[in-house]
C-alpha positions as CSV (number, residue, x, y, z in Angstrom):
1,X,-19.9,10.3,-6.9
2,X,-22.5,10.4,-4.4
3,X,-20.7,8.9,-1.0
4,X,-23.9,9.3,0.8
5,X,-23.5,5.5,2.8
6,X,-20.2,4.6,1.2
7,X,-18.3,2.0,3.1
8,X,-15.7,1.4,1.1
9,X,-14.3,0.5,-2.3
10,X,-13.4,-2.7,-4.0
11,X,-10.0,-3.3,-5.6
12,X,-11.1,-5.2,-8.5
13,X,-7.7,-6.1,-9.3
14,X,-7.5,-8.3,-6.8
15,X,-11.2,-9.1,-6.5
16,X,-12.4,-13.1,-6.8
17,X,-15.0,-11.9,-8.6
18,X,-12.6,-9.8,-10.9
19,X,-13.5,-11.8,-13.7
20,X,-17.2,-12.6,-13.4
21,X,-17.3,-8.7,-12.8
22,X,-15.2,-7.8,-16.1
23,X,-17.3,-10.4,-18.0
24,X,-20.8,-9.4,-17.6
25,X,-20.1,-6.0,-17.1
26,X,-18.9,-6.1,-20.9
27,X,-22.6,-7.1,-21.7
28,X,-25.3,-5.0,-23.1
29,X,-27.1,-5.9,-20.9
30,X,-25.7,-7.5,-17.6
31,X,-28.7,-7.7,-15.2
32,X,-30.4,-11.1,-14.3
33,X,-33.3,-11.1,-12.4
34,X,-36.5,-14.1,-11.3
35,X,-39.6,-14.4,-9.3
36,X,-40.1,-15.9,-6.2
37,X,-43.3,-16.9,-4.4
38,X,-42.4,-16.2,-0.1
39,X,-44.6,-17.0,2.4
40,X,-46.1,-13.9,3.9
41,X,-48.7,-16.0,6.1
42,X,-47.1,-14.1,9.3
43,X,-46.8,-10.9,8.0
44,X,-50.4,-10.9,6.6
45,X,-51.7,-11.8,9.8
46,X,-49.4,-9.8,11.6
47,X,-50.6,-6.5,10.1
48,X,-54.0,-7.3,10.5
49,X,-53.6,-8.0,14.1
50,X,-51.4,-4.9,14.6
51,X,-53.3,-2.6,12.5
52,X,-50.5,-2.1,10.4
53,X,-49.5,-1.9,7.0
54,X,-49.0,-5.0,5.3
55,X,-46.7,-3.4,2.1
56,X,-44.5,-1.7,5.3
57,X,-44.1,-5.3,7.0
58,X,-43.2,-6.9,3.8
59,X,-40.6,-3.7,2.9
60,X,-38.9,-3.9,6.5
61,X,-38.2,-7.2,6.2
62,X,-37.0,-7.1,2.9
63,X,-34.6,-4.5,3.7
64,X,-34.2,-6.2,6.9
65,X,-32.8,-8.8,4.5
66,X,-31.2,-6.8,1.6
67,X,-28.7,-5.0,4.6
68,X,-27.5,-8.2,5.7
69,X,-26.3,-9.6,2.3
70,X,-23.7,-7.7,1.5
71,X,-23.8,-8.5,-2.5
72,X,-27.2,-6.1,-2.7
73,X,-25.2,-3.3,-1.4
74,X,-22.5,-3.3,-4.2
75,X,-22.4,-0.7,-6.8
76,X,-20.6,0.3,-10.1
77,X,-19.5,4.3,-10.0
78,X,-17.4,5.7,-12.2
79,X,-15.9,2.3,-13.4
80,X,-15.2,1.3,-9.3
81,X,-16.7,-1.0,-7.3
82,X,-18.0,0.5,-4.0
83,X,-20.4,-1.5,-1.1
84,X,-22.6,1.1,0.4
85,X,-24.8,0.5,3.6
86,X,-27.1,0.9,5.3
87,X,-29.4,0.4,2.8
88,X,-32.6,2.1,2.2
89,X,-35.9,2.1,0.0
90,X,-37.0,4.1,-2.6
91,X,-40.6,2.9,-3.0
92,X,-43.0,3.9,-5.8
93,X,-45.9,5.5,-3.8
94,X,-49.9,6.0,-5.7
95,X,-52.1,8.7,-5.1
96,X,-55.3,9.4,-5.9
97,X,-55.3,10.5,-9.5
98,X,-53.3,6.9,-10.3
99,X,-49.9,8.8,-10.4
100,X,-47.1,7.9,-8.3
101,X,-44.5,9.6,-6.8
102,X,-40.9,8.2,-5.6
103,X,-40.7,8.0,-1.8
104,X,-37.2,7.7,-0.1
105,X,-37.8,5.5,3.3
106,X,-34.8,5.4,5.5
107,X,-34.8,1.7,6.8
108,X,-34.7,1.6,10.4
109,X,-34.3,-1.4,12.5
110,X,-37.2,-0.5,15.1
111,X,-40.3,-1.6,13.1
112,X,-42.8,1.0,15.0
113,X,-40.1,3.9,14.5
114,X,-39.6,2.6,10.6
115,X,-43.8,2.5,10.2
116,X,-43.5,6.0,11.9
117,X,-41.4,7.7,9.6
118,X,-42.5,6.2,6.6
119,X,-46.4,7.1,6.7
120,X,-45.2,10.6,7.3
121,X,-42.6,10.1,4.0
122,X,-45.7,8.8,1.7
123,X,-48.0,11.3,2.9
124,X,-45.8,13.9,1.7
125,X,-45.0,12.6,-1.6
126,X,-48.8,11.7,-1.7
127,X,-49.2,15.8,-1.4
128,X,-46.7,16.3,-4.3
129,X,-47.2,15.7,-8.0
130,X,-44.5,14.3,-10.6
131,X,-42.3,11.4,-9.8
132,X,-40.1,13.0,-7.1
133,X,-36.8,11.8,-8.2
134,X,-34.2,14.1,-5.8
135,X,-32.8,11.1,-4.4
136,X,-32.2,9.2,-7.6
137,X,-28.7,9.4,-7.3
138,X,-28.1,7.7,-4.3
139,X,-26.4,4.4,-4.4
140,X,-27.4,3.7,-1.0
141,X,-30.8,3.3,-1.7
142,X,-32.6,-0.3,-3.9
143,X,-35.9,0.5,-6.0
144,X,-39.1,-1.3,-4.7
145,X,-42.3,-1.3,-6.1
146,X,-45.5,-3.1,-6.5
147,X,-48.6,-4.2,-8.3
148,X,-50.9,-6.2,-5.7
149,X,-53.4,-6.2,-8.0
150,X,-51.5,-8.8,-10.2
151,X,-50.3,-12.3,-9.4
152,X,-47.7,-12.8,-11.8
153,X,-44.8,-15.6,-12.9
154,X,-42.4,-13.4,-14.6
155,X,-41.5,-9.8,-15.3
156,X,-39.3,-7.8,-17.0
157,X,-38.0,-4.0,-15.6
158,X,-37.7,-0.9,-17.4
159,X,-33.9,0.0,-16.3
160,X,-30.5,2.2,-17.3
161,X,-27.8,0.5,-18.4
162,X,-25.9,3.0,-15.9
163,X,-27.9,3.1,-12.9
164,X,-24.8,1.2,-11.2
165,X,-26.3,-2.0,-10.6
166,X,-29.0,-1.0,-7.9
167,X,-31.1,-3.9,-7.4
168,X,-34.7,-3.5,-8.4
169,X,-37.9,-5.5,-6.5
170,X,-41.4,-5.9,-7.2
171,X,-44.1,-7.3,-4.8
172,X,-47.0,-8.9,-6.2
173,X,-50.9,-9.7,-5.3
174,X,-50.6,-12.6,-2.6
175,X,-53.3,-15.2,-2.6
176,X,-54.1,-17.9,-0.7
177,X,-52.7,-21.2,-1.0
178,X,-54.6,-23.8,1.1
179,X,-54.3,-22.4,4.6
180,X,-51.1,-20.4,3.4
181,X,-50.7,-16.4,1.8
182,X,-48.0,-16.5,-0.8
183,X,-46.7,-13.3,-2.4
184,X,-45.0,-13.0,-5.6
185,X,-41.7,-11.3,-5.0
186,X,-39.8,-9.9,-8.6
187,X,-36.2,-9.4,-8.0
188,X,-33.7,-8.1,-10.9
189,X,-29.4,-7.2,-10.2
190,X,-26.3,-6.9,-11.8
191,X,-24.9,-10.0,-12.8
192,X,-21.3,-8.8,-12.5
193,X,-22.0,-7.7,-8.7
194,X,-24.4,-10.5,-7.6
195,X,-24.5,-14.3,-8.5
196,X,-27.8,-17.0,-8.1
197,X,-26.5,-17.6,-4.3
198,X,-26.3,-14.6,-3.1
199,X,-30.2,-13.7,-3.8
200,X,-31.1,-17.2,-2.3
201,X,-29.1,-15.9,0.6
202,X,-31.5,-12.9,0.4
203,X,-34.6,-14.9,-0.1
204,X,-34.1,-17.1,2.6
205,X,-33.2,-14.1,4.9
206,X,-36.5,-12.6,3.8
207,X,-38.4,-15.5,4.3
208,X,-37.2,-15.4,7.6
209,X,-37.8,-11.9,8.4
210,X,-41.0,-12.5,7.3
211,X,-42.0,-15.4,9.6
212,X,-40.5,-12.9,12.2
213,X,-42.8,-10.1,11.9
């Protein structure tokens, strides 16, 4: 087990969620995932005001919001339940020649520090070549990615039945909506580790990191 940001384990004996957890875990297939379109009117303007990256904005806030629901930080290893946290990103990063490489970016609270470290992470994976997966094991990390040159409805994720329930996001093209940006947001987790109101808890903290940027 990889204990990197292990806070504890879960008896799932005496769990509440012992039999939600032994029931979809017993799928082939026990992830559940939708789309959601936030409102990134703030952050848009934001980065453009600050010079900054809009993609960074919208991945601080996001993991701004994933580290204060604590359902996104549970994960299944070695048939145990563990919550891990903080949480970071591992963010699909393209280069030049239309590969991309997997950038680790350690969430930090500070925005400026955050926006520091990260440019200096995705310039050096922007150097490398293949898909830099060292830190794939770690279970304190959730997958993010994007394709803002798409606005889309619905999406489906390439996954592994045993990656221990990390959750996966997508961010999509945002357009304009009357005098408001709205970005498609693709969101996919473990069904036995997270139910429908603990990602609108996320969402709503999202949103809110979002209109706080």
């Amino acid at each position: 087990m990889n204990n990197t940001g292990l806070l504890n384990k879960i008896d799932v004996t005496t769990w509440k969620r012992r039999e939600h957890f032994e029931h979809f875990s017993a799928l082939d297939d026990p992830s559940w995932g939708l789309v959601i379109d936030v409102n990134c009117t703030v952050a848009a303007q934001a980065a453009r005001s600050r010079k900054s990256s809009f993609f960074l904005l919208c991945l601080h806030a996001a993991l701004q919001a994933t580290n204060a629901t604590p359902e996104l930080g549970y994960r299944l290893v070695d048939d145990e339940v563990c919550c891990y946290g903080p949480l970071h990103a591992s963010a699909t990063i393209m280069r030049a020649d239309e590969t991309f490489g997997c950038c680790f970016i350690e969430y930090i609270a500070d925005f400026k520090e955050f926006a520091a470290n990260a440019r200096e992470q995705i310039e050096l994976v922007k150097a490398r070549s293949g898909m830099c997966l060292e830190n794939d094991l770690r279970h304190d990390q959730v997958f993010f990615s994007s394709l803002p040159w798409l606005k889309f409805s619905a999406l489906t994720f390439a996954r592994n039945l045993k990656d221990g329930g990390i959750p996966k996001f997508i961010f999509g093209k945002a357009s304009e909506q009357g005098n408001e940006k709205l970005m498609p947001v693709a969101l996919q987790v473990h069904h036995g580790l997270a139910d429908g109101l603990h990602v609108a808890r996320f969402f709503e903290r999202f949103q809110a990191a979002l209109d706080n940027c």
